[in-house]
C-alpha positions as CSV (number, residue, x, y, z in Angstrom):
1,X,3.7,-9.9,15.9
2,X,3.1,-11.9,12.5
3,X,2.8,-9.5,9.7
4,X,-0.6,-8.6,9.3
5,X,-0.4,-7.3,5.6
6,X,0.2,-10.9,4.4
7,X,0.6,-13.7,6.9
8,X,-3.8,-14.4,7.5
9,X,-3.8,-16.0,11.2
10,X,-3.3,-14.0,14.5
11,X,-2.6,-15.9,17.8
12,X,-6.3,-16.3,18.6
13,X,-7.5,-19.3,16.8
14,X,-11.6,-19.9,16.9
15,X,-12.0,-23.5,17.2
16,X,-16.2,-24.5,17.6
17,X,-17.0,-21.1,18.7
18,X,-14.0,-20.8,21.2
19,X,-11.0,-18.5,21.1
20,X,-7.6,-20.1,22.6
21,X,-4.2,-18.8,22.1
22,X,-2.0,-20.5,19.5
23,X,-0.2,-21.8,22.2
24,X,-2.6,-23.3,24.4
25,X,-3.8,-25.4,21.1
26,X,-0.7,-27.0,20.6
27,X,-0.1,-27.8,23.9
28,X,-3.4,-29.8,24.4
29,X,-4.1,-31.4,21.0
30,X,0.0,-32.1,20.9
31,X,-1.1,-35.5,22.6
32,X,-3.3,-36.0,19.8
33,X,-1.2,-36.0,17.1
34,X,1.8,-38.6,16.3
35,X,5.2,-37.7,16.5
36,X,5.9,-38.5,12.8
37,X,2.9,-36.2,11.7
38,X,4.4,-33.0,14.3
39,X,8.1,-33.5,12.2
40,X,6.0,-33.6,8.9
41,X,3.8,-29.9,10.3
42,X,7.1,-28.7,11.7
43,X,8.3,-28.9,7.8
44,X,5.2,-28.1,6.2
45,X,5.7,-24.7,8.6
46,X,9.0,-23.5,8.1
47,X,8.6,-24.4,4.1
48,X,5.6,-21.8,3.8
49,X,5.3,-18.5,2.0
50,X,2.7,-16.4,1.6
51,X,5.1,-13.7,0.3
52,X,3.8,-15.1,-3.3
53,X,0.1,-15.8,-4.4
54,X,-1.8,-17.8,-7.0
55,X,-4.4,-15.7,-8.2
56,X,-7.4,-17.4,-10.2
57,X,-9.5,-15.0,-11.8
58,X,-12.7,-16.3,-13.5
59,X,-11.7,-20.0,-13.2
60,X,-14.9,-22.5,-14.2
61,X,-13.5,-25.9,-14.1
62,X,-13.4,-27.5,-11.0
63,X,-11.0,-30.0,-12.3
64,X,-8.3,-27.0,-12.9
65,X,-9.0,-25.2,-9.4
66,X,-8.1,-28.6,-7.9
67,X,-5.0,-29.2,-10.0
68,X,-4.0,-25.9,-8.7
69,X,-4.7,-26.3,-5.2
70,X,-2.5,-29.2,-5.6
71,X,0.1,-27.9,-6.9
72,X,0.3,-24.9,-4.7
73,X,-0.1,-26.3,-1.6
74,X,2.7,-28.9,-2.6
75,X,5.2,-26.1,-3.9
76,X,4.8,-24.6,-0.4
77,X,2.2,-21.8,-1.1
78,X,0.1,-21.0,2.0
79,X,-2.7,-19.4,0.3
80,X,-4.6,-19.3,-3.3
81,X,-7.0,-16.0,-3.9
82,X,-9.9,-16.8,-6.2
83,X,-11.5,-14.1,-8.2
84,X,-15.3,-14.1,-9.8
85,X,-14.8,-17.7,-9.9
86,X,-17.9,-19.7,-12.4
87,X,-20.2,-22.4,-12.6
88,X,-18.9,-25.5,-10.8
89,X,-15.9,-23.8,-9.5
90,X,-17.3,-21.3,-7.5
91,X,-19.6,-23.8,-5.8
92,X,-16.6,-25.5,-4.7
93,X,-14.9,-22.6,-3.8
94,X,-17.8,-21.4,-1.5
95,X,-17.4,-24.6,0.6
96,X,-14.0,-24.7,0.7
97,X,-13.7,-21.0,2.2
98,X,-16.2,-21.8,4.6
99,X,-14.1,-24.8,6.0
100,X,-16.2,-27.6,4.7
101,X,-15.7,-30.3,1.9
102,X,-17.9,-31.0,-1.1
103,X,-20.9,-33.5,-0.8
104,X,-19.6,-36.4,-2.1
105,X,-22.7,-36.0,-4.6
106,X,-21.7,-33.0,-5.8
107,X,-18.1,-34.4,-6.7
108,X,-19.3,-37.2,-8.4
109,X,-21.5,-35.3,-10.7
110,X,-19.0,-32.8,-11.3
111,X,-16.1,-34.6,-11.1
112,X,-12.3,-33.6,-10.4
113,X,-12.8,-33.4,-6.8
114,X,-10.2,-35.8,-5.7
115,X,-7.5,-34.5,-7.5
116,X,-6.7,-32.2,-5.2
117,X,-6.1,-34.7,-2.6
118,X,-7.5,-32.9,0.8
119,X,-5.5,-29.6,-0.5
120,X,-7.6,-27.2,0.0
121,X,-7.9,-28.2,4.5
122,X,-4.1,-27.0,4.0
123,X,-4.0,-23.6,2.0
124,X,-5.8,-20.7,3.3
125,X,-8.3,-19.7,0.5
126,X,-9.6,-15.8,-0.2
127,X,-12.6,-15.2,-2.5
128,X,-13.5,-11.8,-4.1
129,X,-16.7,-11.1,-6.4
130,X,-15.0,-8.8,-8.5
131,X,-11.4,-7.9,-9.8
132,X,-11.8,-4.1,-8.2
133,X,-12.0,-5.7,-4.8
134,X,-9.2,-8.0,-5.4
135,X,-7.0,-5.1,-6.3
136,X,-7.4,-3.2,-3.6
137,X,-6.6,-6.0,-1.1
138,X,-3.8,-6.9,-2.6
139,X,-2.6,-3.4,-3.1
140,X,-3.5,-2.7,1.3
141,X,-1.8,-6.3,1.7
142,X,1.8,-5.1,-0.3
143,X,1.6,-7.2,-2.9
144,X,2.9,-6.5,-6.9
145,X,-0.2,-7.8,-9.0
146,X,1.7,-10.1,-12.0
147,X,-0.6,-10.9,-14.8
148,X,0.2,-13.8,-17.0
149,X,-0.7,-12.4,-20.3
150,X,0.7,-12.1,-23.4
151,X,1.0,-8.6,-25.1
152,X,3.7,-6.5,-26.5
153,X,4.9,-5.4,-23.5
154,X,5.2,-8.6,-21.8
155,X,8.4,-10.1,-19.9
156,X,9.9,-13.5,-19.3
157,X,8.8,-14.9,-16.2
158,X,12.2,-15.2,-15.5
159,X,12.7,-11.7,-15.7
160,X,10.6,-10.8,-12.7
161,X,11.7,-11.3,-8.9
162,X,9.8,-13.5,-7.2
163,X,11.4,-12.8,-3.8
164,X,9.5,-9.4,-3.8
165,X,5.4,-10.1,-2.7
166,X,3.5,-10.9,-5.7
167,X,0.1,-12.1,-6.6
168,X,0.4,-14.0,-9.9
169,X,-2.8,-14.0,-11.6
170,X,-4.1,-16.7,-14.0
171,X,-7.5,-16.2,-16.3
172,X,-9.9,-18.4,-17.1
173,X,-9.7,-21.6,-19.5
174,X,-11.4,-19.1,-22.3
175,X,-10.8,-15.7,-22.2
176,X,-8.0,-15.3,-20.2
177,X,-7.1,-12.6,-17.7
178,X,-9.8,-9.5,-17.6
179,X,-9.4,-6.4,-19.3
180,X,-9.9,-5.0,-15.8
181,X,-7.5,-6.7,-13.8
182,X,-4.8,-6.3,-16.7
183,X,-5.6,-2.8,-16.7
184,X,-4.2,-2.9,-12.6
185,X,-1.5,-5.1,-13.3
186,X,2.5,-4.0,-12.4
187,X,3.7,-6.6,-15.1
188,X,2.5,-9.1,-18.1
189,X,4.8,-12.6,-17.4
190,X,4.8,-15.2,-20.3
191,X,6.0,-18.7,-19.7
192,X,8.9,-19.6,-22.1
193,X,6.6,-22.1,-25.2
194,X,9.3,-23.9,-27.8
195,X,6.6,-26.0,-29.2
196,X,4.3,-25.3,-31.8
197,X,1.3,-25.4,-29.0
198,X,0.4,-21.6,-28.1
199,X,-0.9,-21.8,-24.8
200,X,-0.4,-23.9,-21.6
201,X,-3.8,-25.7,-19.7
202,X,-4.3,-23.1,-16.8
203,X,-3.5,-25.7,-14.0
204,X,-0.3,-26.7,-15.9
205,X,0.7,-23.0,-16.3
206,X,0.0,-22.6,-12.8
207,X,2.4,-25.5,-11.9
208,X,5.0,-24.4,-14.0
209,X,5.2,-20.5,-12.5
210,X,4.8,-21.7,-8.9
211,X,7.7,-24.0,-9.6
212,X,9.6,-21.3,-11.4
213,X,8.8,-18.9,-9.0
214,X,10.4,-21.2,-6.1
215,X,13.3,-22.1,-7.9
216,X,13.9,-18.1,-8.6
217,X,13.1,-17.7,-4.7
218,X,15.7,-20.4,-3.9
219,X,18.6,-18.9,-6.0
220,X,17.9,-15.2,-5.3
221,X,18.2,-15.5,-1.9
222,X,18.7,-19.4,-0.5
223,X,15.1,-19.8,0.9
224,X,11.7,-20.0,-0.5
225,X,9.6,-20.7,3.3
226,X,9.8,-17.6,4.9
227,X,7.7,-16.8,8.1
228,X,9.1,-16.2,11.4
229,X,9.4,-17.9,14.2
230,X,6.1,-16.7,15.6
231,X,4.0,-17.6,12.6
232,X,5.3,-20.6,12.1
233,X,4.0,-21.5,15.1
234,X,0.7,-20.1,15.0
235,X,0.5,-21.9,11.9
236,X,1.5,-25.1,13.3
237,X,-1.8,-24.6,16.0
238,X,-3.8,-24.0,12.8
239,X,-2.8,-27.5,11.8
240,X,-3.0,-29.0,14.9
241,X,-6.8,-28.5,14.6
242,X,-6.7,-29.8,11.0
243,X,-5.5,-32.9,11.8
244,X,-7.2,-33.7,14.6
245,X,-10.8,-35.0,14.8
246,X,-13.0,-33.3,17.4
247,X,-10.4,-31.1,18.0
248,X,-13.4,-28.5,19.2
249,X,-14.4,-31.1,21.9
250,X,-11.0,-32.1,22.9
251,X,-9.8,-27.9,23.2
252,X,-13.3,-27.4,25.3
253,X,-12.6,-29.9,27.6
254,X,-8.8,-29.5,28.1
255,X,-8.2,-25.9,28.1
């Protein structure tokens, strides 16, 4: 069975108010969908992980949770957890988790939408009100909570092993990771700075410590996409439905 502390989808997918198995998805939408776009999912699968986690804690700007969508979803991530997001962001948030995209209204007032180029449809998105709740999912769900925060105890980034689960958590544009969450936190990571600048953009820091934390993956122990054979495919039916328009009406009448 897929591991239920980490990997989010079981074999039963709910597609337009129907439950189907996994595999009965693929086999009818796999008509559907071309056979350059399967070899492209069949990737996209095995190069997943949700062994590590972007965590964005307080997070206002949408322009910055879209740059880190991006980014994650590009690096191979197959999730993001957002935590008391603000303001625009958590408007955008709130229709992302519910499996819809922003009124086109909305991103043109706010702006930044489009930067993360559709991926949001592609990583599976947790929201939590407050960092208390956050902490003890993660902590049910096996995950080391890895604040990036400078204080006297901090460590190089590099010094922490990112093959081990970990939720990496990022603070807002202002203030930073909470006193709260640092308060749960296992470890403080600082990215390496040899400039004179003192802090990093959160959705470049983000970029940098995803990539870092793949490359770490890659040499620690050869492979950074690690789900089974089972969840890869479940996750594959996931996608199925994702790229396929009316894929409710197609799985209603062909199943």
């Amino acid at each position: 069975m897929p591991d239920a502390d980490r990997f989010p989808h079981s074999s039963s997918i709910g597609v337009g108010g129907l439950a189907y198995h996994s595999d009965e998805v693929c086999d009818v939408l796999a008509p559907f969908v071309s056979e350059e776009r399967k070899a492209r999912i069949a990737d996209v699968a095995a190069g997943r992980t949700y062994s590590v986690v972007p965590v964005l804690e307080g997070l206002h700007d949408p322009g910055n949770l879209h740059a880190v969508l991006r980014s994650a979803e590009g690096l191979g991530y197959g999730a993001a957890f957002v935590v008391a997001p603000e303001g625009d962001a958590a408007a955008f948030v709130e229709h992302y988790q519910a499996g819809q995209d922003v009124p086109p209204e909305e991103l043109g007032k706010r702006g930044g939408g489009r930067a993360a180029q559709g991926a949001h449809k592609w990583l599976d998105l947790s929201i939590w009100p407050t960092a208390d709740g956050f902490v003890r999912s993660a902590r049910a769900r096996g995950y080391a909570i890895v604040a990036t925060h400078l204080d006297a105890g901090a460590i190089p980034i590099a010094d922490w092993d990112f093959t081990q689960p970990t939720a990496l958590v990022f603070g807002n544009e202002k203030d930073g990771v909470s006193d709260v969450l640092l308060s749960h936190a296992d470890a403080n990571v600082v990215l390496p700075i040899d400039g004179f600048i003192r802090s990093y953009n959160v959705s470049v820091a983000v970029a940098l410590a995803l990539y870092h934390a793949r490359q770490d993956r890659l040499a620690r122990q050869g492979f950074h996409g690690d789900l089974t054979g089972e969840e890869q495919a479940i996750l594959t039916a996931h996608f199925y439905v994702r790229s396929v328009t009316a894929a409710g009406q197609i799985l209603a009448r062909g199943a």
